[in-house]
N, C-alpha and C positions, 0 to 999 in steps of 0.2 A: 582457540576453537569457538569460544563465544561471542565473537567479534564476528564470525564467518558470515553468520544470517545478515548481519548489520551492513555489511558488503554485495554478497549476492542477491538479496532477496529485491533490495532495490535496484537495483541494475537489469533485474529481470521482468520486471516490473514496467522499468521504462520502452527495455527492448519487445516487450510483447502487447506495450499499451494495454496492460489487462495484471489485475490482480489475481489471475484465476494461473499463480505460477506453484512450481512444486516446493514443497516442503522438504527444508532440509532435516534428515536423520542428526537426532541425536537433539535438536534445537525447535522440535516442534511447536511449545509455549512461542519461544519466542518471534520464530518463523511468523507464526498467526498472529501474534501481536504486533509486529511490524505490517502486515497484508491489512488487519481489522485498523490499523492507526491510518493505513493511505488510504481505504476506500470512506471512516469517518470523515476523513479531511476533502476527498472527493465531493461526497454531499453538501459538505459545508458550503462548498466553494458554487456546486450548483445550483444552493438555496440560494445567497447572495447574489451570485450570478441572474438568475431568475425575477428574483427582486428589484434589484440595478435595472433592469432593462423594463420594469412595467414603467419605472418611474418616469 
């Protein structure tokens, strides 16, 4: 059952191009901590991103 977020959450994710997906019952911490770890790694990628291309 604790592996289930680890599977859905990101495949829902990809299919909806948007972190704004539903939270699984029962798995909420970790639902949100998988959502809060891809939209951190988002940023990341579009500071860098943004950076790379003034250069």
């Amino acid at each position: 059952f604790a592996q289930l977020p680890f599977e859905i959450i990101p495949q829902e994710i990809i299919q909806t191009q948007s972190t704004n997906v539903d939270i699984i019952s029962g798995t909420t911490r970790t639902s949100y901590g998988i959502i809060m770890a891809v939209e951190d790694a988002l940023n990341k990628a579009r500071i860098e991103c943004s950076q790379t291309s003034q250069n």
